[in-house]
C-alpha positions as MATLAB code, in Angstrom:
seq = 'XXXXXXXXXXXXXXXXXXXXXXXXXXXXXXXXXXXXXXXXXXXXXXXXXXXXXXXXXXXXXXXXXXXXXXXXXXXXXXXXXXXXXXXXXXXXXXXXXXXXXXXXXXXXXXXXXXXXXXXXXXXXXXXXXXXXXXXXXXXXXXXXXXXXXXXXXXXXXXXXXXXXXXXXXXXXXXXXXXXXXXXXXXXXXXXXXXXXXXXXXXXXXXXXXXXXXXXXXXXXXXXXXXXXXXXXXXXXXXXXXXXXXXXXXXXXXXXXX';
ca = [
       0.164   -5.370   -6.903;
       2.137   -6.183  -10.170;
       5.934   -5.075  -10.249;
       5.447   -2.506  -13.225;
       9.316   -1.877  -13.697;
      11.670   -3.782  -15.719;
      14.531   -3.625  -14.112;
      12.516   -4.137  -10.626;
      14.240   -5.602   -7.686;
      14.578   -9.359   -7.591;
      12.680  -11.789   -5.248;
      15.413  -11.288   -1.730;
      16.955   -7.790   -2.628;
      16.671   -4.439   -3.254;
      18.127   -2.240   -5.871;
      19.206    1.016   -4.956;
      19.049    4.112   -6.843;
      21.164    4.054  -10.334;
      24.993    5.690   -9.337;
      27.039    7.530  -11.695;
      30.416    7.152  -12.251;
      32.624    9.457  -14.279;
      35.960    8.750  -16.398;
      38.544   11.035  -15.778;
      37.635   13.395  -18.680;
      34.339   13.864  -17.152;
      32.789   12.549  -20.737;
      31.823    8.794  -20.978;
      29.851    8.124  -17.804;
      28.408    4.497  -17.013;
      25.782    3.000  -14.298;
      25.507    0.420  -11.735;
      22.989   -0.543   -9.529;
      23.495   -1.742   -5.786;
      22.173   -4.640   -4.650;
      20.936   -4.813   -0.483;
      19.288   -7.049    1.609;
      15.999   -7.435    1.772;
      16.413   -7.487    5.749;
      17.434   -3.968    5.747;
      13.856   -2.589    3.969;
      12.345   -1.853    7.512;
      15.255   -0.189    8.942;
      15.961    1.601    5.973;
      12.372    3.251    6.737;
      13.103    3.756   10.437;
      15.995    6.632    9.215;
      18.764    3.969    9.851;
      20.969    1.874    7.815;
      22.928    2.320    4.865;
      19.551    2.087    2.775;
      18.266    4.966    4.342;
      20.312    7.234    2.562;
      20.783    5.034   -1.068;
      16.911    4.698   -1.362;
      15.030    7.295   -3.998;
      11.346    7.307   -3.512;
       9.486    6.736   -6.396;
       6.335    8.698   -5.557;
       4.435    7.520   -9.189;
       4.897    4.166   -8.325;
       3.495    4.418   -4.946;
       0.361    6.414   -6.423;
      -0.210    3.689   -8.761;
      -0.017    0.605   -6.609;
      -2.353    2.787   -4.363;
      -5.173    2.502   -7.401;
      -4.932   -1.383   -6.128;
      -4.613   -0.992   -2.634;
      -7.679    1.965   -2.889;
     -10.152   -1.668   -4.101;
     -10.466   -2.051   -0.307;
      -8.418    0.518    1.510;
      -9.714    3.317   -0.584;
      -8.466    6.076   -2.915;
      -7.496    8.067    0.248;
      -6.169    5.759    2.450;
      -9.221    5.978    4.685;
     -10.402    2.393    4.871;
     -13.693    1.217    4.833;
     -16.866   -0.584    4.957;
     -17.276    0.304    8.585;
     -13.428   -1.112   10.004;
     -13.495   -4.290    8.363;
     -10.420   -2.415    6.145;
      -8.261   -0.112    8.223;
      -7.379    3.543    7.474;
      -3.860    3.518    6.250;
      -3.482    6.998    5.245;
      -0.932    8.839    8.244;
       0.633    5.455    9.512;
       3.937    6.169    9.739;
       5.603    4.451    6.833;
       8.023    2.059    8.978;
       4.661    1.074   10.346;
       3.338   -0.101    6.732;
       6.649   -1.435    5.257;
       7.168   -3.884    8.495;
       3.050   -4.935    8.237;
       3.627   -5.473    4.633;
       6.548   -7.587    4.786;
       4.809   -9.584    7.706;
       2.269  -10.373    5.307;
       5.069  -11.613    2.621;
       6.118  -13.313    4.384;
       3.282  -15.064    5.598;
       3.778  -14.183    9.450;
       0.723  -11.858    9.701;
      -2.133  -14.176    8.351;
      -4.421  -11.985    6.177;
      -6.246  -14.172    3.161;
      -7.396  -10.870    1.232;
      -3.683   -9.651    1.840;
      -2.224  -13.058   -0.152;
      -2.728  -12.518   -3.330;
      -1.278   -9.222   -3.174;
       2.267   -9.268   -1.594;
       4.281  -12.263   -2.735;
       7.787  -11.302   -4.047;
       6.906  -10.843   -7.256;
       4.187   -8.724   -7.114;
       5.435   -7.108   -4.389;
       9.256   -6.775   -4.185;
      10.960   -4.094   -1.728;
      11.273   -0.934   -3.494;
       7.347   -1.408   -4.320;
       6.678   -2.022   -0.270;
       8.929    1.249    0.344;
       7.422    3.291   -2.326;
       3.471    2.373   -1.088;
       4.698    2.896    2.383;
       5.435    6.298    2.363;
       2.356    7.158    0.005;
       0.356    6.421    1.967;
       1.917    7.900    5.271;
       2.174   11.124    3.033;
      -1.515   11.200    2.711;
      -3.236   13.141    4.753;
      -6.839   13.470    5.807;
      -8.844   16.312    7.090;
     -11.469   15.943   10.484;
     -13.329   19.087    8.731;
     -13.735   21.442    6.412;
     -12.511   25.190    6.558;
     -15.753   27.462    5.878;
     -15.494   28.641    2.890;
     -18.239   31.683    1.210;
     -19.432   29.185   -1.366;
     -21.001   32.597   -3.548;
     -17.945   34.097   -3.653;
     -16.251   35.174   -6.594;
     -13.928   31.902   -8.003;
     -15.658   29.510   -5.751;
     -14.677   26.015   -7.112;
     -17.450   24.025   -6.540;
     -15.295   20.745   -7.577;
     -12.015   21.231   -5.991;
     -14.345   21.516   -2.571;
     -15.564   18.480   -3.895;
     -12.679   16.903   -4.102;
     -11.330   18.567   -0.686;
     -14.641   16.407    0.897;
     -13.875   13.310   -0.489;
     -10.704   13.652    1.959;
     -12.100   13.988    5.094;
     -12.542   11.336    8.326;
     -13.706   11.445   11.635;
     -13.821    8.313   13.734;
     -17.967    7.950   15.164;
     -17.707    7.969   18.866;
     -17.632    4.874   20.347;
     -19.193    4.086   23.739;
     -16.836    4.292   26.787;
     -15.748    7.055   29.112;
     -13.305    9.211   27.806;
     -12.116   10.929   30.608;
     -10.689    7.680   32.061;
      -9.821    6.298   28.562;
      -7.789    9.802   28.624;
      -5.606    9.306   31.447;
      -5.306    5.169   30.943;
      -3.892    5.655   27.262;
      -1.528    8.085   28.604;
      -0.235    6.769   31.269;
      -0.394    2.752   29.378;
       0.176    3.629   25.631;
       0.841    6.958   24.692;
       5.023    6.752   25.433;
       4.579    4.346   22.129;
       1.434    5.735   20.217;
       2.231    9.022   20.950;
       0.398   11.411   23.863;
      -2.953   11.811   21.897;
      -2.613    8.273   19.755;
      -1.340    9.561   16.584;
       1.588    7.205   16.556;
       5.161    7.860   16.013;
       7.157    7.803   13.038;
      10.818    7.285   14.631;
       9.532    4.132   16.434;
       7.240    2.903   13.515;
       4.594    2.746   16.140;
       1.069    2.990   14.438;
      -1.726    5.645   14.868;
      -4.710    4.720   16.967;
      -6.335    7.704   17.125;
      -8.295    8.517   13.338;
      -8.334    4.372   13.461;
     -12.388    2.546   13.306;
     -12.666    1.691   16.695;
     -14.362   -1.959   15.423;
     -11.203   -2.471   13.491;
      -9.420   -1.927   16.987;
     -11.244   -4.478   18.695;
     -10.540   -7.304   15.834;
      -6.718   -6.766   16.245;
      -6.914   -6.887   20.558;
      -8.775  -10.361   19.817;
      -5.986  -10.856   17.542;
      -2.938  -10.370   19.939;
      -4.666  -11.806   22.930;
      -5.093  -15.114   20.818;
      -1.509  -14.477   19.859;
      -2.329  -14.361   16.261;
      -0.651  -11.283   16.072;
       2.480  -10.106   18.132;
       2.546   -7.045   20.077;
       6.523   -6.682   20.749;
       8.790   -9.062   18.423;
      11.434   -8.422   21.550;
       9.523   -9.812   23.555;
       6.853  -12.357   21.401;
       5.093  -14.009   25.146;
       4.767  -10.952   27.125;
       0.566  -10.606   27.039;
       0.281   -7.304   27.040;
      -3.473   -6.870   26.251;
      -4.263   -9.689   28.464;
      -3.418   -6.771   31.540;
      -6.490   -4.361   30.136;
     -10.077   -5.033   31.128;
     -12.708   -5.025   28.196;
     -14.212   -2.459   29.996;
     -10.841   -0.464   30.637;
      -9.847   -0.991   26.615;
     -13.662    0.174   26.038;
     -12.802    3.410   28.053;
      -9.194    3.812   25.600;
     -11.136    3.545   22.172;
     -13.917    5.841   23.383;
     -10.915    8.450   24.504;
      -9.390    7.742   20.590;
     -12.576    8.008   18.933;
     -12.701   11.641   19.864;
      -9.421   12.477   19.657;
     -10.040   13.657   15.930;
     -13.017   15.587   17.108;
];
């Protein structure tokens, strides 16, 4: 993902939006840029922080470091090639922003995620701007009938309106149980019916491939990823059964039903 501005942010820090300030006759006006930590990207996405409010989304540039991210995660965010890349379309953008930087900064191993998201070619205001892309995009579980002789039927825009739809296959479990465990275990985080939370940054499960789900429980139970930074040892996956986190995917695979 190359940094296509100019005057991009610098390896370490952010540049916030241009400020204007007037002279006294209101006439000759000049720019500066502000300069923030790096450290505060994450929050900034979260709603907090003084970044929260300087940042200017720069919805072109997220579109077209999508076109590279779309290679594997697709045009739509979706994902693909059964789970092996995740849906990122509807994550909440905190979500993406703190994954990406994880991967920067090479505390979320991910070879096919390398060559992508050094500094350079992947500075902050390009990790904010892809962030809330793709948590803008949204994708449909099915299509509204439509009287395809009708008068004016566009034939290509329902095309197009296909190409945008996901459903999760149901995976084997029962979902009754999975029901009631992800609520009363997960859904304070991932939200009642697993479609995550945007104020926490906590990601969607539901809409998610449920083999994609699997790889990342293997993941934090072999502590190769971390659940909860606060608290890095506490094994919380290690509590569930396989057959009890088989019952929780079926329950998520339908949720989208």
């Amino acid at each position: 993902m190359l940094d296509r501005r100019p005057n991009g942010a610098p390896a370490g820090g952010i540049e916030a939006p241009r400020v204007t300030d007037c002279t006294p006759t209101g006439v000759t006006k000049m720019t500066k840029r502000l300069r923030l930590p790096a450290g505060t990207l994450a929050i900034a996405l979260l709603g907090h922080g003084p970044l929260a409010q300087a940042y200017e989304y720069d919805r072109y540039n997220g579109e077209q470091i999508n076109e590279v991210c779309a290679g594997c995660h697709g045009e739509f965010g979706q994902g693909g090639n059964e789970g092996e890349y995740p849906r990122l379309a509807g994550q909440p953008a905190g979500f993406i922003a703190k994954q990406l930087l994880l991967f920067r900064e090479r505390r979320r191993p991910n070879m096919a995620m390398i060559e992508y998201v050094d500094h350079r070619q992947m500075p902050d205001d390009d990790i904010q701007d892809i962030s809330r892309f793709l948590a803008e995009l949204e994708l449909k579980t099915k299509l509204p009938p439509v009287d395809e002789g009708a008068p004016g039927f566009d034939a290509y825009a329902r095309l197009l309106e296909a190409k945008k739809l996901m459903q999760v296959p149901r995976a084997e479990g029962d979902t009754e149980k999975g029901g009631a465990l992800y609520r009363r275990e997960c859904g304070s985080c991932h939200g009642r019916e697993g479609w995550g939370d945007a104020a926490k940054g906590a990601p969607m499960l539901a809409g998610q491939y449920t083999s994609y789900l699997w790889r990342q429980v293997d993941k934090y139970r072999n502590q190769i990823r971390i659940h909860d930074e606060d608290s890095p040892e506490e094994e919380l996956l290690a509590a569930f059964t396989n057959e009890e986190l088989e019952d929780i995917f079926a329950y998520l695979s339908v949720v989208d039903d």
